[in-house]
C-alpha positions in Angstrom: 157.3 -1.9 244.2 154.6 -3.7 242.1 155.6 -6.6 240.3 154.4 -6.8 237.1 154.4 -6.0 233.1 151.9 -3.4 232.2 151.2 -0.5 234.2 148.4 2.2 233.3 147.2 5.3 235.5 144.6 7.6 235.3 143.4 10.8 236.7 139.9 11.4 237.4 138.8 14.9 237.0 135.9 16.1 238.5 133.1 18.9 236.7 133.9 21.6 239.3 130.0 22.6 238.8 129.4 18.6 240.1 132.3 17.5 241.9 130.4 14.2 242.8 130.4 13.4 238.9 133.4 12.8 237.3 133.6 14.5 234.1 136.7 12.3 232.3 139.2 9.9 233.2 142.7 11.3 231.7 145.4 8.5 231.0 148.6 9.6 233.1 151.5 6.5 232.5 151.0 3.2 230.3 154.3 1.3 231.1 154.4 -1.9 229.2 157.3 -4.5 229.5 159.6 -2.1 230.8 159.2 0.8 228.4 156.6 4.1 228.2 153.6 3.6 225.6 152.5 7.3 224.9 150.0 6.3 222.4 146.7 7.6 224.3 143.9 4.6 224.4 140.1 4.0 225.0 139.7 3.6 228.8 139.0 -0.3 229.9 135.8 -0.6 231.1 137.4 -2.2 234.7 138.7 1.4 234.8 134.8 2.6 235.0 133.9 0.2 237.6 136.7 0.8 240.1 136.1 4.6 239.6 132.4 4.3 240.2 132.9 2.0 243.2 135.6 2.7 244.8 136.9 -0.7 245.3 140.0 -2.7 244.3 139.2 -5.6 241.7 141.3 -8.4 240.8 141.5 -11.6 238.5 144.2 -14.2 237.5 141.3 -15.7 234.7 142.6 -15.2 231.2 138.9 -14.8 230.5 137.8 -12.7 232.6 140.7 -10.2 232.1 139.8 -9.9 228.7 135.9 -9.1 229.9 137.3 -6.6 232.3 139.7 -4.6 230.3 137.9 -4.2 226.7 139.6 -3.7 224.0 142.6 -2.6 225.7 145.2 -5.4 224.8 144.2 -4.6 220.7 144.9 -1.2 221.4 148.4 -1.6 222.6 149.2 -5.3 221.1 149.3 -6.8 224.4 148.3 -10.2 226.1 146.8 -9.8 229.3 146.6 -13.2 231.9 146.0 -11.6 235.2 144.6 -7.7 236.6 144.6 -5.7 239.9 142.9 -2.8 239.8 143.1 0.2 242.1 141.1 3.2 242.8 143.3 5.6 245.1 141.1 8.0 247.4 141.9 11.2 249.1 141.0 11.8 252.4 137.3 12.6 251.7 137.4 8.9 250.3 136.8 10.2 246.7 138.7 8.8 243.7 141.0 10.6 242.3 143.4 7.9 240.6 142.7 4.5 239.1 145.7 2.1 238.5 145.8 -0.7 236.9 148.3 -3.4 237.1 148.2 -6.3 234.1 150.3 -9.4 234.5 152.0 -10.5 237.7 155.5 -11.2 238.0 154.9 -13.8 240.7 155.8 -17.5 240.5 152.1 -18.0 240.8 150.5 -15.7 238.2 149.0 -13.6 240.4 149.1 -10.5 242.4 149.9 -11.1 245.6 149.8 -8.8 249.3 153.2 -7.4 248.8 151.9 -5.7 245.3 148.4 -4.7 246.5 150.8 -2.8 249.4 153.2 -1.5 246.9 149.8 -0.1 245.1 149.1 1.6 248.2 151.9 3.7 249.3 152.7 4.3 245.4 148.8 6.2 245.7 150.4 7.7 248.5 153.0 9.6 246.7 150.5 10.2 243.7 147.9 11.6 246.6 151.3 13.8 247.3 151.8 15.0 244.0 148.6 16.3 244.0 148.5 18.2 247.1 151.7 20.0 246.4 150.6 20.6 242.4 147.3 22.5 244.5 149.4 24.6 246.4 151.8 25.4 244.2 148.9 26.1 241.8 147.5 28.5 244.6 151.1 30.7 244.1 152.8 30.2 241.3 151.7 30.4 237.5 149.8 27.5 235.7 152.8 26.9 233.0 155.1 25.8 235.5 152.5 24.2 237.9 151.8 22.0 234.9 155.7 21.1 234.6 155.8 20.1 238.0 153.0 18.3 237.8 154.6 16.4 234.4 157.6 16.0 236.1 156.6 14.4 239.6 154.0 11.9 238.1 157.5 10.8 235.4 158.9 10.1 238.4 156.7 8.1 240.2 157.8 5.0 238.9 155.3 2.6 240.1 157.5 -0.9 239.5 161.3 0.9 239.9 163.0 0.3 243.7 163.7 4.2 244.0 160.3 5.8 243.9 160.8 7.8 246.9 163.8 9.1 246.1 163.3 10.0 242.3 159.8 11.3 243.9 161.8 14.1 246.3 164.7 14.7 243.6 162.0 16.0 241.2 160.4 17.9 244.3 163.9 19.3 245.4 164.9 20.1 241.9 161.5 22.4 241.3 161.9 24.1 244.7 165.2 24.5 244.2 165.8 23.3 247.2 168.9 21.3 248.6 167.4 19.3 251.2 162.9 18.0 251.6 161.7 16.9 254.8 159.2 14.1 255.1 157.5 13.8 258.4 154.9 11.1 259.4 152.2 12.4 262.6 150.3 10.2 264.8 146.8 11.6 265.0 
């Protein structure tokens, strides 16, 4: 669970002529004070920096949110104090994902460990998501490869307690499939 206010993900997609160079970064999920925003918004430039270098960045200054993120709080009449921001990697270490968090819940202001791990097993599941949109993609028609896509990145709540399970409800529920097996190996 991340605690926090505002929640925005986005999906980098890569030129498939240059997969080294992303081509576009598509907004996913804004989730501000506890309700969807679906109005789409200029990417903050933080978003940029974490894509291009791969590495988490973080502030609690007012002032240098503001510097990081654009014109992002205009956009969505917002007031931003404090800003994690994730890129999530596959296994090659390229970024697929980039989240960003906007204003900790904490006592302090800030984000602290537990939320910077809650941003990494949520990448998890969205690194899972993927990989079974691909295969499915490899069998199945595009239409309902979309929906399933649609349907599994709805349920990845990143700041609701039951991720995992609304995660493998929606995975059953396509599949139509009464029970899902998750296995973890060493190796």
């Amino acid at each position: 669970r991340i605690n926090c206010d505002l929640i925005g993900i986005w999906q980098v997609i890569r030129d498939s002529e240059n997969p080294k160079n992303p081509s576009v970064l598509k907004q996913r999920f804004i989730y501000k004070s506890q309700t969807p925003f679906s109005q789409t918004i200029s990417v903050p430039p933080i978003v940029f920096q974490v894509m291009e270098s791969g590495t988490t960045k973080q502030t609690s200054v007012a002032l240098e949110v503001h510097h990081m993120i654009g014109s992002f709080d205009d956009e969505i009449g917002y007031k931003s104090y404090s800003n994690i921001t994730f890129p999530v990697k596959d296994f090659q270490g390229n970024v697929q994902w980039v989240i960003m968090a906007e204003n900790s819940l904490s006592q302090q202001g800030r984000f602290t460990d537990p939320d910077l791990r809650g941003l990494t097993e949520y990448s998890i599941f969205l690194l899972l998501a993927c990989s079974a949109v691909n295969i499915q993609d490899e069998i199945d028609h595009k239409e309902r490869t979309s929906l399933l896509e649609r349907k599994l990145i709805e349920s990845l709540d990143p700041v609701n307690k039951d991720t995992l399970s609304n995660f493998l409800n929606e995975m059953c529920n396509f599949f139509n499939a009464s029970y899902f097996g998750l296995y973890q190996t060493d190796g």
